[in-house]
N, C-alpha and C positions, 0 to 999 in steps of 0.2 A: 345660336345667336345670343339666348341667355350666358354662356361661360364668356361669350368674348369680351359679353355689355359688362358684365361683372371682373373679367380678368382688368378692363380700360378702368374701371374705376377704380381699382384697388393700385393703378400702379400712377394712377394721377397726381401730381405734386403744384400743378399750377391753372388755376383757373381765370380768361381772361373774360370778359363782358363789354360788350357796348353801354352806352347811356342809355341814349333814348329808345325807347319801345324795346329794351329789356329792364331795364328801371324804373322805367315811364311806361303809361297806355299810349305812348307814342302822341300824344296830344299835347299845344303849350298855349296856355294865357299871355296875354301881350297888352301890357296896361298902355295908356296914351303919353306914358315917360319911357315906354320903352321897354320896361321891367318884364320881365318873364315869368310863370310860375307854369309847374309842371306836379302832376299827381303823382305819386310814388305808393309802393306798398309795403307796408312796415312787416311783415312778414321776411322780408328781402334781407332785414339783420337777422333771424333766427337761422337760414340758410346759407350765410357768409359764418355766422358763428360752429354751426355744424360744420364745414368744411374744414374750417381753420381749426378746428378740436381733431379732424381728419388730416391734419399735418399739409394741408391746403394751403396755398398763397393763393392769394385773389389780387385783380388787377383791374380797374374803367380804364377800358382806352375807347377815347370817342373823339370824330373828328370838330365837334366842335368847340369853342370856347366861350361856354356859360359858367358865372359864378356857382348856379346852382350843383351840378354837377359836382365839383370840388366838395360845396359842403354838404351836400348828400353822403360823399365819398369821408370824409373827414365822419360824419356820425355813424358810419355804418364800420369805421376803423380797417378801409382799402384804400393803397396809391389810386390814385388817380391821374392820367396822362390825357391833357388836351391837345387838341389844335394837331390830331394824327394825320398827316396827310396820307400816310400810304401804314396804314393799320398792322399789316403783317410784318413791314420791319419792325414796328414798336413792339407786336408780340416777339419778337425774334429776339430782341435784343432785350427783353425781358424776362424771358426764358434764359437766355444766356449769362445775364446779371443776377439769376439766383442759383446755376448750373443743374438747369431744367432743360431736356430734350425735348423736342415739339411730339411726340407721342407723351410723352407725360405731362402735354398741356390741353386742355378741352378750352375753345373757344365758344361765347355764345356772344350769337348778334341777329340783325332781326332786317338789314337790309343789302342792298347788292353792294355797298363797297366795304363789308364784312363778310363776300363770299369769300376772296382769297385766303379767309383765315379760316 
């Protein structure tokens, strides 16, 4: 099981992530205008920078549309795709706009409409 964990990552080229409750504790503030805020972990750029040093692309596809997200995504220097309604064609079609095969894409997400990926 160790050579195969290790064969997958060495032939990885693209990594995609959900937003929330993989960049977030999954938890949001909601002030009385409306305004959101969401805890993040600054850790999260050391690991987007090790990968991308690993010849990694990284990619937020989330289906919702929060400003936050964007500029989370803008500081941590990954696209960012909102508003996904069906996630695995954004990863598909993202994969295929960097000429990435979905075995050499690791998806990470944290709810049921990020099983299909």
């Amino acid at each position: 099981m160790v050579d195969d964990l290790t064969q997958a990552l060495r032939s990885l080229r693209l990594a995609v992530f959900d937003f929330d409750g993989v960049f977030t504790d999954n938890r949001v503030w909601v002030s009385e205008r409306g305004e959101e805020w969401v805890a993040c972990c600054r850790a999260d750029g050391l690991g987007l920078r090790r990968l991308a040093q690993a010849g990694v692309a990284c990619v937020i596809v989330t289906s919702e549309e929060v400003p936050v997200a964007s500029v989370r995504a803008r500081k941590l220097g990954v696209e960012c795709v909102q508003g996904a309604t069906d996630k695995l064609v954004v990863v598909e079609e993202q994969a295929a706009r960097r000429g990435v095969s979905l075995e050499e894409t690791a998806y990470v997400g944290n709810d049921v409409n990020d099983a299909d990926c």
